[in-house]
C-alpha positions as CSV (number, residue, x, y, z in Angstrom):
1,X,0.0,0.0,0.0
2,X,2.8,2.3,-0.9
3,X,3.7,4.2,-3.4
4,X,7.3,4.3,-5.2
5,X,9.0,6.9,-7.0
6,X,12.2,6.5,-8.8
7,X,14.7,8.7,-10.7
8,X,10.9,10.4,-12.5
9,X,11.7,12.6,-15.1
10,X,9.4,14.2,-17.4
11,X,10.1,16.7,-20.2
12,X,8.3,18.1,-22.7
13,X,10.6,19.2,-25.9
14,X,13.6,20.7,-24.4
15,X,12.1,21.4,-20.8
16,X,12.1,19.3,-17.8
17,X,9.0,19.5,-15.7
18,X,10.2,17.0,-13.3
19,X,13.8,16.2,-12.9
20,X,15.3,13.0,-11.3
21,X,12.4,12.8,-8.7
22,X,12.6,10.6,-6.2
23,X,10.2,9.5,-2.8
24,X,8.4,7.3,-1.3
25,X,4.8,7.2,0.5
26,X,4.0,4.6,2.8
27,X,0.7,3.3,4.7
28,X,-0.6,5.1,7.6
29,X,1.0,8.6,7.2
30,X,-0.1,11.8,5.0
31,X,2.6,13.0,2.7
32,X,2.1,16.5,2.4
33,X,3.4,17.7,-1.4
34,X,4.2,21.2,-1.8
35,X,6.0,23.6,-4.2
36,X,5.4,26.6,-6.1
37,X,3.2,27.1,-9.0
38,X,4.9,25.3,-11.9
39,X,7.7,23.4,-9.8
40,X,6.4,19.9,-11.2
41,X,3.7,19.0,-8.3
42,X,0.7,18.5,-10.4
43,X,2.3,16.7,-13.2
44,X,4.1,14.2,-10.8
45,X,0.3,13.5,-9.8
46,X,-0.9,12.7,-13.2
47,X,2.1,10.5,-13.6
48,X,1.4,8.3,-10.4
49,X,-2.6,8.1,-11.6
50,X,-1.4,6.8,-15.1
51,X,-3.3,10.5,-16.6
52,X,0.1,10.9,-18.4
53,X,3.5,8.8,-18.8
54,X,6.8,9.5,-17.8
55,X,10.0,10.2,-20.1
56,X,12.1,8.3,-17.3
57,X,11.9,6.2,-14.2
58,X,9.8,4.1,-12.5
59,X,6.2,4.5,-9.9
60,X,5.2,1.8,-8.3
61,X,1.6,1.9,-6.3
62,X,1.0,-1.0,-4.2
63,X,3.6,-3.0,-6.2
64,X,2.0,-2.3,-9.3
65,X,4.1,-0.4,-12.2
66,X,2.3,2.3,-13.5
67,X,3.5,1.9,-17.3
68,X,3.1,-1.7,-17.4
69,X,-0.3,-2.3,-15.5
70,X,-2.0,0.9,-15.5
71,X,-5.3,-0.8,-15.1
72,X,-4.3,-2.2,-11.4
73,X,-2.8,0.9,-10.4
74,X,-6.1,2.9,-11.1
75,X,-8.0,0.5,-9.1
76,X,-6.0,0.8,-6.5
77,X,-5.8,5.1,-6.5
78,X,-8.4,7.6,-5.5
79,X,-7.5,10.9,-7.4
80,X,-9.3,14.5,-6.6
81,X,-7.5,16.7,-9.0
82,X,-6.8,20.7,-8.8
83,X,-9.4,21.5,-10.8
84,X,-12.1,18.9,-10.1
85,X,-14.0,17.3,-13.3
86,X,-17.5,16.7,-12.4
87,X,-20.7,16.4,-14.6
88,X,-22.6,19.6,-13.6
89,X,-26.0,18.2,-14.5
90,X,-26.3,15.1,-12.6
91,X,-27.6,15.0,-8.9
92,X,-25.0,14.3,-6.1
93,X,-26.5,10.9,-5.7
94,X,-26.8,9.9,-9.3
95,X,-23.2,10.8,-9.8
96,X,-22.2,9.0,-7.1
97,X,-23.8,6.3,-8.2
98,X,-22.5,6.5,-11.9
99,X,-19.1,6.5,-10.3
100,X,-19.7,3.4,-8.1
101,X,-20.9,1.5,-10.9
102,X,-17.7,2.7,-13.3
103,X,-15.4,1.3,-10.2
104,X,-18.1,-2.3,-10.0
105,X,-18.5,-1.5,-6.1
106,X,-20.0,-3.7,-4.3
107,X,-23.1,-3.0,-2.0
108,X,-22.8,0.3,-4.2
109,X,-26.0,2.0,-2.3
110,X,-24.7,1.2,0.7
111,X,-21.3,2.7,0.0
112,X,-22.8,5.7,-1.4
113,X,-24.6,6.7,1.3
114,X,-21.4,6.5,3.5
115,X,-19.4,8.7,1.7
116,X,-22.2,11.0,1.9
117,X,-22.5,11.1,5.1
118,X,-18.8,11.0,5.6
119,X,-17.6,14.2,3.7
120,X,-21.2,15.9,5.2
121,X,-23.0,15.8,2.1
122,X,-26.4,15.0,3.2
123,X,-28.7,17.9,2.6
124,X,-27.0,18.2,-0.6
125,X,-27.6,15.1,-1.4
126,X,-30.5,15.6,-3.9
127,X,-29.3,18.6,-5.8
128,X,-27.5,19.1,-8.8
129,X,-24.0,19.9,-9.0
130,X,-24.0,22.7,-10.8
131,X,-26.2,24.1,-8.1
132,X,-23.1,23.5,-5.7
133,X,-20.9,25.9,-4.2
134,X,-17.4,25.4,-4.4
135,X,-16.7,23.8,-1.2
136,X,-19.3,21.5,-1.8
137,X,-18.1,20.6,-5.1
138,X,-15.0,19.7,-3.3
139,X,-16.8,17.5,-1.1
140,X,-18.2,15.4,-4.1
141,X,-14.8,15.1,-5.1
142,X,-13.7,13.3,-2.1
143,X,-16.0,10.9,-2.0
144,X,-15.7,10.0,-5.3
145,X,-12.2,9.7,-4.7
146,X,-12.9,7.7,-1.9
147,X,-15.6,5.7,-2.8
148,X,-14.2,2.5,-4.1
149,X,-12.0,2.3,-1.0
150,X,-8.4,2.7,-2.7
151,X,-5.5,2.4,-0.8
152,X,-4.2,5.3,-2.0
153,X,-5.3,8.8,-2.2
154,X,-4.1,11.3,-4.2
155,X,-5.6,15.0,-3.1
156,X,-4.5,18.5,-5.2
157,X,-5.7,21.1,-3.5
158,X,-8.6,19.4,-1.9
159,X,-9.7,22.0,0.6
160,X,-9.5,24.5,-1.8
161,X,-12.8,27.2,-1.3
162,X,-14.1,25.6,1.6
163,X,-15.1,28.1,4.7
164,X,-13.4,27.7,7.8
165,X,-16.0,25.3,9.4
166,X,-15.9,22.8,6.8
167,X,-12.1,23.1,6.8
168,X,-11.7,21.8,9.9
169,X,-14.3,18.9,9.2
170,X,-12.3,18.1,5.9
171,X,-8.6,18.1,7.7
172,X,-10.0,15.9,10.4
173,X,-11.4,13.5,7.4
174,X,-8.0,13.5,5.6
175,X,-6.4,13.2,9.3
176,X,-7.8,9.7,9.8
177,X,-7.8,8.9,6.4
178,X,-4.1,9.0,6.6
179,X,-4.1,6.4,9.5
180,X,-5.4,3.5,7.3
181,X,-4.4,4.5,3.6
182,X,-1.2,6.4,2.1
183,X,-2.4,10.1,1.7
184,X,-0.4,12.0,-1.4
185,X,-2.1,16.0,-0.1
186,X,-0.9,19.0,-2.3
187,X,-1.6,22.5,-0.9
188,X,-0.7,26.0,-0.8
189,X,-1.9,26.5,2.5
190,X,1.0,26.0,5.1
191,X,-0.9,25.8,8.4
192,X,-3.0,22.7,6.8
193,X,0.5,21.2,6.5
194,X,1.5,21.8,9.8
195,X,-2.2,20.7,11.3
196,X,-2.5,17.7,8.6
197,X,0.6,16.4,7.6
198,X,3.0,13.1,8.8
199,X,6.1,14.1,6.2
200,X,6.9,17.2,4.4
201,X,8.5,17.0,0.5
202,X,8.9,20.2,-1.4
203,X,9.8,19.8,-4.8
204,X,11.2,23.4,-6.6
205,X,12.0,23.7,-10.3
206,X,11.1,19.9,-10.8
207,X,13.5,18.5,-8.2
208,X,13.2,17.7,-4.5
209,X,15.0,20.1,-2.0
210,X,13.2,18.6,0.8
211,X,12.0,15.7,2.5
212,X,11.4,15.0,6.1
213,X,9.0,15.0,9.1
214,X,7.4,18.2,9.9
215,X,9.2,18.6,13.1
216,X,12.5,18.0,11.3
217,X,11.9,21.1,8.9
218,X,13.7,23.2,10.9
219,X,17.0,22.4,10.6
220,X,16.1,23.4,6.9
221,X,16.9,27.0,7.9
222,X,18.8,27.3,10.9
223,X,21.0,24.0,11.7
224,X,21.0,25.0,15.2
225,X,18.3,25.2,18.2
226,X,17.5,29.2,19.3
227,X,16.7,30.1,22.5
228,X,15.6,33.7,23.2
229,X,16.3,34.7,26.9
230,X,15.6,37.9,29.0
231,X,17.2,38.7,32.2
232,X,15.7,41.1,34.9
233,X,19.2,42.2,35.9
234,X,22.0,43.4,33.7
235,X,23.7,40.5,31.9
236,X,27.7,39.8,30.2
237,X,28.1,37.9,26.8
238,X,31.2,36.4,29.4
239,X,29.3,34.9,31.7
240,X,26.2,33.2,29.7
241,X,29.1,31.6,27.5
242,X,29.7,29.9,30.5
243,X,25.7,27.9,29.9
244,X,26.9,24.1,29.1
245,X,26.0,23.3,25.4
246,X,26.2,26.9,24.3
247,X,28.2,27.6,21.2
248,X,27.3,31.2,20.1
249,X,25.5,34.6,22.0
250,X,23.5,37.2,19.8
251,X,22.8,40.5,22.2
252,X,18.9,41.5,21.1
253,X,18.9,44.8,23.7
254,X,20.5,45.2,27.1
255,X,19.3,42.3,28.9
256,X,17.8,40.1,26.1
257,X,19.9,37.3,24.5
258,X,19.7,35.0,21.9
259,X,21.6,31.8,22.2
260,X,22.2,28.9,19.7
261,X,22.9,25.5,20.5
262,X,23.2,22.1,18.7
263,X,19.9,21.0,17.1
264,X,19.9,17.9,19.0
265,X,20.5,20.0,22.7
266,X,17.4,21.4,24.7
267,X,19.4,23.7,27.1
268,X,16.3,25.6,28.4
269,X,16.9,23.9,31.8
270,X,20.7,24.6,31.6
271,X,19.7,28.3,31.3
272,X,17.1,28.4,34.3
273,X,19.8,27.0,36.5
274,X,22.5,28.9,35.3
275,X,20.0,31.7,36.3
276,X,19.5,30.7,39.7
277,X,22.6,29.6,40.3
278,X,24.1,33.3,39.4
279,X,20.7,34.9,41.3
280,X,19.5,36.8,37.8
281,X,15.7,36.5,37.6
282,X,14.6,35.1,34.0
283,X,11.5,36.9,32.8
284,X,11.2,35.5,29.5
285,X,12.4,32.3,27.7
286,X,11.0,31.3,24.5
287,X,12.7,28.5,21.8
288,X,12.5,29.5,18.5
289,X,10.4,27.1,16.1
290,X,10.7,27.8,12.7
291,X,7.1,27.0,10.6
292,X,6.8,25.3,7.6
293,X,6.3,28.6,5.7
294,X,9.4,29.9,7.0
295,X,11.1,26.8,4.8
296,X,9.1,27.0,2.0
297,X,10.4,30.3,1.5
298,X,14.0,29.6,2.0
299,X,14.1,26.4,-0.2
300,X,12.4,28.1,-3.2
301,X,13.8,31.4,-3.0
């Protein structure tokens, strides 16, 4: 129930769109997928759902190679695109339908009216889509994504237009979602990464410049852990050098310091005894954590 990237490449003429990209995405977590418009995110999608074909390398979903058995792969894959293709004049319930019966699900009513109810859909149930509002829309898109039960789900932009209610009902949806399939979630929204997300890969220009857990992110920017510290009392560079696992002081005003450690080293508790030790009175002690906006920016710069 994974999915396998290898060495993908895809060009079209001279230009690359994705260069030498390489990942994996494995069962129980939500891979979040970001990058800036154009960096290759969307068409590393359609290559994964067998839309289009790579010029090099290999995907594997659920053990299945996407240029040799297509078919299995798209059995296996749920798929919301960016901008989701829906038939405007069917009812949410006949289209849901439609779809089940495209995919052969079994006890298709049933399953219908559980993804219905799932992705909040109920008093919608009866309209037409093209009577939808945006968010709504979206919500069709999920569970036709989600309606033959795939292993894995590919989402682009999935919470796009929906109101801040329905945004947290959606992230919860994806949230446990993610603890029983492999989640692939693209989105420009960097608190939904932070609030959603397992692992973190930002692809820029068509390559990957990162890959990690969200709380890992940080050494992205900085390499080192920052502590910001204020004193009551008048304080030396001299004597806060003398803080155990301290290996640079950066004055921010007359009693307010910041110090930098190895990433690895916590030395908040080295700094409150240091301060009682030496009788200063710490009013304010605050470690610097760096969001995942903060290294979007930095990587594609």
């Amino acid at each position: 129930m994974s999915v396998k990237v290898k060495q993908l490449t895809k060009k079209y003429l001279t230009q690359k769109a994705v260069d030498n990209v390489s990942f994996e995405a494995k069962k129980g977590e939500v891979l979040g997928f970001l990058g800036p418009n154009g960096a290759g995110k969307t068409t590393t999608m359609k290559i994964i759902t067998c839309f289009i074909p790579q010029t090099e390398g290999n995907v594997e979903v659920c053990g299945f190679d996407t240029a040799t058995s297509p078919m299995e792969v798209r059995e296996r894959i749920g798929y919301l695109p960016e901008h989701n293709p829906l038939y405007k004049d069917m009812y949410v319930k006949e289209y849901l339908n439609f779809v089940g019966g495209l995919h052969k699900v079994k006890n298709k009513k049933k399953r219908v009216e559980e993804m219905i109810d799932r992705v909040g859909l109920g008093r919608e149930q009866h309209k037409l889509i093209g009577a939808l509002s945006k968010g709504y829309r979206q919500r069709v898109g999920l569970a036709q994504a989600m309606l033959h039960n795939p292993d894995v789900l590919i989402l682009d932009e999935p919470t796009s237009g929906l109101d801040p209610n329905q945004l947290v009902e959606i992230r919860k949806l994806i949230t446990d979602l993610g603890k029983e399939k492999t989640v692939i979630f693209s989105t420009h929204i960097m608190q939904e990464v932070q609030a959603i997300c397992d692992r973190v890969l930002i692809i820029n220009k068509g390559q990957v410049v990162a890959n990690d857990p969200v709380e890992a992110l940080q050494q992205r920017v900085t390499g080192s852990s920052v502590v910001t510290v204020e004193f009551l009392e008048k304080t030396q560079k001299g004597i806060l050098s003398k803080i155990p696992k301290v290996k640079s002081i950066e004055s921010l005003g007359e009693n307010k310091w910041k110090l930098n450690s190895a990433l690895d080293d916590d030395i908040r508790k080295s700094i409150f005894d240091f301060a009682v030790q030496n009788k200063l009175t710490l009013i304010g002690m605050k470690k610097e954590v760096y969001s995942v906006e903060d290294v979007f920016q930095e990587l594609t710069k």
